[in-house]
N, C-alpha and C positions, 0 to 999 in steps of 0.2 A: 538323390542327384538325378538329371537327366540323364536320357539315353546314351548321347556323347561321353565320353570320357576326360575326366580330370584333367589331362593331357593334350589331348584334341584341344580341350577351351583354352587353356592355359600354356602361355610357350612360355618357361621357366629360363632365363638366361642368368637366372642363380647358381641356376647347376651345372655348371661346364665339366666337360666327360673330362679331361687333363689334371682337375684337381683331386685333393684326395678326399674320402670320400669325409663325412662327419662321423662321429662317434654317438653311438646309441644312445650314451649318458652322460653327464658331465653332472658332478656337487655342484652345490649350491650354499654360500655363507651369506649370512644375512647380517648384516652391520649396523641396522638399523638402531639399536640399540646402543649400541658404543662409537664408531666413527660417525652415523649422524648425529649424531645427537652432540656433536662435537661443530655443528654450523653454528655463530653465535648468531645466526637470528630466530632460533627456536625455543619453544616452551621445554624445559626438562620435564614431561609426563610422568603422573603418580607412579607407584609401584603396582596399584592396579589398572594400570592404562598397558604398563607394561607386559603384564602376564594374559590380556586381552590377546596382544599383538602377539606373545609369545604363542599361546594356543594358533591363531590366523596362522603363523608360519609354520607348524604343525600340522595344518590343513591343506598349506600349501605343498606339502612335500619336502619341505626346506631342510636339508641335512643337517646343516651347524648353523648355530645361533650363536653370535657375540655377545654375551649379556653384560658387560660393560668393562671399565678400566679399575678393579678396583684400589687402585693406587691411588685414584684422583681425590679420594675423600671416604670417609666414614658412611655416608650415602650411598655410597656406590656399589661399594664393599657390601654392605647388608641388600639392596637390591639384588647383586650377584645371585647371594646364597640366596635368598626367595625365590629368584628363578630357576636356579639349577635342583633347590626342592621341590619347586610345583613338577618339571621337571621328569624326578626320580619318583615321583609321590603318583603321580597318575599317569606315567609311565608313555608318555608321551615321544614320539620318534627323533623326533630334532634333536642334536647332541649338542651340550653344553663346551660355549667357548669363552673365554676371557683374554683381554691384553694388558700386556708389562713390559715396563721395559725391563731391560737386561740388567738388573741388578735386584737383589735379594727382598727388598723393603717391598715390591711390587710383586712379587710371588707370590710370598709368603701370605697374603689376604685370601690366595686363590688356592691356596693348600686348604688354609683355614675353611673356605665356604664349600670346598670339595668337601671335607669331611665332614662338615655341618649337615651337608645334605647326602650324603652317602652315593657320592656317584661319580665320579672322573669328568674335571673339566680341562678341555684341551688348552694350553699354554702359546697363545701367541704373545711371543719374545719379538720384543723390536728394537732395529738398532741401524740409527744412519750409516748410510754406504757409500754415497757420492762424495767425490774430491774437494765440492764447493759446501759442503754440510763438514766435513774433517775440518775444511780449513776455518770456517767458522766459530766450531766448536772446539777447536785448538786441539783434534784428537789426531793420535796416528794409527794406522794400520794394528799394529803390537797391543795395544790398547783394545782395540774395539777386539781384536781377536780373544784377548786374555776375558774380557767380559761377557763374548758371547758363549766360550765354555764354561766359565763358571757359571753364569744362568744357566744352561740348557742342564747343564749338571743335576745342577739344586733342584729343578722340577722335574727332572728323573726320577730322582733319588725320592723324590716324595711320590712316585707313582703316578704321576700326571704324563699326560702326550704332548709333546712338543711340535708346534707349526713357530719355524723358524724365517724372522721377516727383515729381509733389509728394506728398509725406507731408501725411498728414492732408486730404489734399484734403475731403473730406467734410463741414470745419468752416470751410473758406476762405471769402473774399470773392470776388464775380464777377469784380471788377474786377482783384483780386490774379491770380488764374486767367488770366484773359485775358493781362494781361501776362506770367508767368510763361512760360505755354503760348509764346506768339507770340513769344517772345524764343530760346526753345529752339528752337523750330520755323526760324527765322529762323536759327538759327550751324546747322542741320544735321539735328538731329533728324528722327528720319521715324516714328518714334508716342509717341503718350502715353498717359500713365498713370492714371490716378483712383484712389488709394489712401484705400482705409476703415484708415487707423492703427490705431486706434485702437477699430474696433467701432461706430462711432455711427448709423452711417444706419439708416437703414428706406427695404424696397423703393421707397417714392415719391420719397423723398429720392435714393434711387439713380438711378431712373430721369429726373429731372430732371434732375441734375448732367452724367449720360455724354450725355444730349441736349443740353446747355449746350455741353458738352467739344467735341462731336461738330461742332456748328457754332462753336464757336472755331478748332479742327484745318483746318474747312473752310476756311474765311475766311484762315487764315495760310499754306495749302500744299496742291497737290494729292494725296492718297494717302498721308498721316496716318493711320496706323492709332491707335484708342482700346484702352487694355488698361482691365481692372479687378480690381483687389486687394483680397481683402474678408478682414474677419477677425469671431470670432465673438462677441467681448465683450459682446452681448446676442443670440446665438442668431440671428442673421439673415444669418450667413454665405451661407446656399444661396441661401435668396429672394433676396437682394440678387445675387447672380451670377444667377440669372436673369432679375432686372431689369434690371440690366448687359446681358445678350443681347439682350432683350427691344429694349432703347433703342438698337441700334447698338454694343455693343463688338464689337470682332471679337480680341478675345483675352483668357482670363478665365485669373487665378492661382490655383493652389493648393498642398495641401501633402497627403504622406500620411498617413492617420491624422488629418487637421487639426493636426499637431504645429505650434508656433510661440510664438511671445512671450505670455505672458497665458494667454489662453482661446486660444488658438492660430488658424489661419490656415480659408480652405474648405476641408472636407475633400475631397480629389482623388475617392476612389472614391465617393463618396456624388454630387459634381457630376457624373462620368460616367455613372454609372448613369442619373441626372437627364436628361440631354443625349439618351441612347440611348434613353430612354423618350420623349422630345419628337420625337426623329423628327431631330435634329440630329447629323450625323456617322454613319459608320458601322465605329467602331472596333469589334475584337476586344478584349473584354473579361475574357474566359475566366483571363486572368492575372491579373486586378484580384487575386484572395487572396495568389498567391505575393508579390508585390510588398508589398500589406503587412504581411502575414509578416515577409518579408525586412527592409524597414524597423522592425517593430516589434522583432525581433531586435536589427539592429544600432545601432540607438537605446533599448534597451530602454525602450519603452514598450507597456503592457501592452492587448491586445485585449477591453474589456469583454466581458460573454458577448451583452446583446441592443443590439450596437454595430448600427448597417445593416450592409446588401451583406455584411459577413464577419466579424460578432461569430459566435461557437457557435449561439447561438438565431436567429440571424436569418432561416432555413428549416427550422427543425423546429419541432413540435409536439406534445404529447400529449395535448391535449384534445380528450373524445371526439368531442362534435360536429365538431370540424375536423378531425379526422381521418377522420370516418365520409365527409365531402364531398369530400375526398383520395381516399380509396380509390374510392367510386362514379366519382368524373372519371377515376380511371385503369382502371378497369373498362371504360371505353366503349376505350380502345386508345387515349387521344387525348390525348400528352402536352403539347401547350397547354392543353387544357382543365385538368387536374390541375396545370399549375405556377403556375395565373393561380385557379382556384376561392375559396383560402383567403390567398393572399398577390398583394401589389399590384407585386412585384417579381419576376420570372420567375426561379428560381434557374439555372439553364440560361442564362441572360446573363453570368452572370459566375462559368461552370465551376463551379456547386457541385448539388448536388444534394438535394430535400427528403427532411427525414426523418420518423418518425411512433416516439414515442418510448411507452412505456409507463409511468403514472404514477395517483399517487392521483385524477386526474380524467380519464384515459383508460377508454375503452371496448371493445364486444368486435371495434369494428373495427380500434383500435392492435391489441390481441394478435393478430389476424389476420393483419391485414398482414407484424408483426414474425414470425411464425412462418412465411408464405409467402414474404417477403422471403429467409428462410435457408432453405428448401427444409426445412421442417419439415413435417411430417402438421400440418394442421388436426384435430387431436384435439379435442373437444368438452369432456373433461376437463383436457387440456391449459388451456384457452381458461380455465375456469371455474376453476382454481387459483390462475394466473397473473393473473389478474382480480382473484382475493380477496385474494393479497399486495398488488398495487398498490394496493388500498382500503387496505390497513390501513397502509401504507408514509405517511412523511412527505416523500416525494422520487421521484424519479423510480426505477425498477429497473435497476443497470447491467449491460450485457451479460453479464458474467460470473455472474452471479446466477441472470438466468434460463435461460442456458446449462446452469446447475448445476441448478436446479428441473429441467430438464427430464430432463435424463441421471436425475434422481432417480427419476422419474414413470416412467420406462421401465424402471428395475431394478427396479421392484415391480409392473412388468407381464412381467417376465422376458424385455424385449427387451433385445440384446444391442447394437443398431448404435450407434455411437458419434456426438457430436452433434457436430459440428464446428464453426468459428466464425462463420464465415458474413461477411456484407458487416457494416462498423460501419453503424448507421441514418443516423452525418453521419460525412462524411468534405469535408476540405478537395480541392481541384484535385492537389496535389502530393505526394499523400499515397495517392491509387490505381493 
């Protein structure tokens, strides 16, 4: 970094002195595998696409992994145990999660693949909680109570860890909540859940609820941990996960890509990005692209171009002014200064690296760069040709192009040396 200080360049109105402050760490559940994969516009990925993604999340630090529903089919079930034996088998950090709902037929697979694979897999129990989901489903209060302690029971009793989940939480009543929580809590349970179903809250609405949760957990048992599930049905996926922090959860869900039901679930790389810029955790993120790569692959679901953290544009640019602030910050030798100048997100965080691309509103410091970037002569005529195609161009100029302009430009100066390819200006993590 330069001379100046972090502080000095950067006047952070993220961090106002009044709030409190963040917390060092927060879990992380990866859903990836069970609530996305619950989008119906995805490919269900082999069981070795799976254990790919399951190691990536292993690499990413990723506490719990959902490795799927095994109620929903005889697939699934056997998927389960494959993962929670790769797993136990190569001793890998991430702990093994599964969901069910609140009734015995949907456990009982996750007993079975627990002992299959010799390891403890955690039991997320689920069970509607809002007034508009009862009335639907013709349940009462009395009902879903007697249900959630018999489940939480039965996966006691077989030595499993209970994350106890109302669905919809976000629309419930207090009083519903209270009981429900206190009742799970009470046959075994040792955290709970606050699930956005459905999309509805807003951050204030979040952070009141996990503060409700937080001292419910309290009141019914020591060492209640609070998760929170947020999905993105009106865009408020991220803010609500870090109101969730914000308020005392101490374990947030997500998925890659935000794949999921609907509008789908928090997007995983967009909330650690989040988390690592806050100063919470100190995970190695350098793999965040291959991972959703890899999931976008075997889910075939497609990577917009200006997605965050790892759409195509998400660290390049070829506008001139941004690019001319690019090149002067890398001029001084100080590549914090250069990854922080023009973007709010360090590409260097999450192994990729910026690019300065040439196009009808680039300048003479893109064709500079790109020309020194490939150990070209800064030619002046060079500079000034390649310039006046990009003016007149309706798109950006791709490699190949002006690789070709230039070998052009050098046979009518009767040079001979041959122009080679050079670095691409983006390239992903996995791909240099």
């Amino acid at each position: 970094m330069s001379d100046s200080s972090e502080a000095a360049l950067i006047h952070d109105w993220n961090r106002v002195a009044e709030m409190p402050a963040w917390p060092k760490h927060v879990a992380i559940s990866d859903e990836t595998l069970r609530d996305g994969l619950q989008s119906p516009s995805v490919r269900q990925p082999e069981i070795q696409e799976k254990v790919y993604i399951l190691y990536l999340m292993d690499e990413l630090g990723i506490e719990t992994a959902d490795l799927g529903l095994p109620g929903a089919g005889e697939r699934f079930a056997q998927d389960v145990t494959v993962l929670a034996r790769e797993i136990a088998q190569q001793g890998l950090g991430v702990q093994p999660q599964a969901a069910a709902r609140t009734v015995e037929a949907d456990i009982q697979p996750i007993v079975d693949a627990s002992q299959a694979a010799g390891i403890p897999i955690e039991v997320a129990l689920f069970v509607g909680s809002s007034p508009i989901r009862q009335y639907a489903e013709g349940w009462d209060l009395d009902r879903l109570l007697h249900m959630t302690e018999a489940a939480v029971t039965f996966a006691v009793r077989h030595g499993l860890p209970v994350m106890f989940v109302t669905e919809d939480t976000t629309r419930a009543t207090p009083d519903t909540l209270r009981k429900l929580y206190g009742a799970a809590i009470r046959s075994g349970a040792r955290s709970v859940c606050v699930a956005d179903t459905v999309g509805h809250a807003t951050p204030e609405g979040v952070s009141m609820l996990v503060s409700f949760v937080k001292g419910v957990a309290d009141e019914a048992g020591e060492g209640v941990a609070v998760d929170f599930h947020g999905h993105r049905d009106r865009g408020l996926d991220i803010p609500n996960s870090l109101a969730a922090v914000r308020a005392g959860a101490t374990r947030i869900h997500a998925c890659a890509l935000g794949i999921g039901e609907r509008s789908g679930n928090t997007p995983m790389e967009v909330l650690l990005v989040n988390l690592a810029l806050l100063g919470i955790g100190d995970r190695d993120l350098t793999v965040l692209p291959e991972y959703c790569q890899v999931v976008s692959e075997a889910c075939d679901v497609p990577i917009p171009f200006n997605y965050p953290v790892v759409g195509m544009d998400a660290f390049r640019t070829s506008t001139g002014v941004h690019a001319a602030a690019i090149v002067k910050a890398s001029a001084r030798h100080d590549a914090w200064l250069a990854e922080r100048v023009y973007c709010g997100v360090p590409a260097g965080l999450v192994g990729r690296t910026q690019g300065i691309e040439i196009g009808p509103m680039s300048g003479e410091h893109n064709v500079r760069h790109w020309l020194k970037s490939r150990d070209i002569e800064l030619d002046a005529v060079y500079v000034e040709k390649i310039l006046a195609a990009a003016k007149r161009a309706d798109r950006l100029l791709p490699e190949e192009e002006l690789l070709r302009m230039i070998r052009v430009m050098r046979r009518r100066r009767g040079v001979e040396a041959p122009v080679e390819g050079g670095v691409p200006a983006f390239n992903f993590a996995w791909e240099r």
